[in-house]
C-alpha positions in Angstrom: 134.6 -53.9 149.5 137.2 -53.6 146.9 136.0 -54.1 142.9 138.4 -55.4 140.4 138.5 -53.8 137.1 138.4 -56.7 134.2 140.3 -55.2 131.0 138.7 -57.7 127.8 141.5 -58.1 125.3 140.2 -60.4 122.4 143.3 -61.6 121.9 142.3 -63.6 118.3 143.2 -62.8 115.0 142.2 -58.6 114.3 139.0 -57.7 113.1 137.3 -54.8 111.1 134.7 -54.2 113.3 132.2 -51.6 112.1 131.5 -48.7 114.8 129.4 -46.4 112.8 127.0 -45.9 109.4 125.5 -43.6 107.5 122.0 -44.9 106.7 123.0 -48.5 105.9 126.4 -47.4 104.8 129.3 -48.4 107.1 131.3 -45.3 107.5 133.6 -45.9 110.4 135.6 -49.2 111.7 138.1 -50.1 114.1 140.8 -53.0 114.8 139.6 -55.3 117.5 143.5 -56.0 118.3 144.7 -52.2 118.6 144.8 -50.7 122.3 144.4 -47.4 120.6 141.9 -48.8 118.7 143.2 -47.3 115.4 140.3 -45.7 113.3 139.1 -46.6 109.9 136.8 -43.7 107.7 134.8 -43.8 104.6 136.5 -40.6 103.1 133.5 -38.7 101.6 130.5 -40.9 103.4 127.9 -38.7 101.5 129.1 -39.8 97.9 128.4 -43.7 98.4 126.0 -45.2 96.4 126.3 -48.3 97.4 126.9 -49.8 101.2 129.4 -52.6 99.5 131.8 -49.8 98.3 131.7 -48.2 101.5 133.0 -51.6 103.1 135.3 -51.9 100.2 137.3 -48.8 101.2 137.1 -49.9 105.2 138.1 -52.9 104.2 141.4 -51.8 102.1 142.1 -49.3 104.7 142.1 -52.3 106.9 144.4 -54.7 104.8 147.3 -51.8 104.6 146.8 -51.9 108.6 147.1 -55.5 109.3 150.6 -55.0 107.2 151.8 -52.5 108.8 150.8 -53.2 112.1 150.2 -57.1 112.5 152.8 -58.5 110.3 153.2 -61.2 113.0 157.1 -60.0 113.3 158.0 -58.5 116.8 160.8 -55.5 118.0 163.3 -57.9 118.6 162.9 -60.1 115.1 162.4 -56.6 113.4 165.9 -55.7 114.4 167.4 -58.8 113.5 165.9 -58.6 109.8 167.0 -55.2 109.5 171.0 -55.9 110.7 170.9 -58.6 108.2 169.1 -56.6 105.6 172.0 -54.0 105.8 175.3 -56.5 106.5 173.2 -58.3 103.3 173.8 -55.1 101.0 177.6 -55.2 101.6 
């Protein structure tokens, strides 16, 4: 009897989904889009007061992500931007 592996792929809009805390501080987060699942950290876990500036710093670490990576723009529009960006300078 063969078994067929299901992969889940969320396939929405990404998430911060928190993976880790440090009492009830979140600490460590990941993109629910990113098949390498890129990794978000609370730089120095053991100097937050406060769990809301912990998830501040996830959170901003998280926004420069989704602009990098999730701009919505694919390879083949990025390419086209670029040539146009540079015959644009001209």
């Amino acid at each position: 009897m063969a078994v067929e592996v299901c992969h889940y792929t969320h396939m929405g809009k990404p998430e911060l989904k928190i993976t880790r805390f440090d009492g009830f501080n979140p600490v460590e987060g990941i993109c629910t889009e990113c098949q390498d699942r890129s990794l978000f950290q609370v730089m120095f876990p053991r100097d937050v007061k406060k769990p809301q500036d912990a998830l501040n710093e996830l959170e901003g670490d998280f926004r420069r992500h989704l602009k990098k990576a999730h701009s919505g723009e694919d390879f083949s529009q990025a390419a086209a931007r670029i040539v146009r960006e540079a015959t644009e300078r001209k």
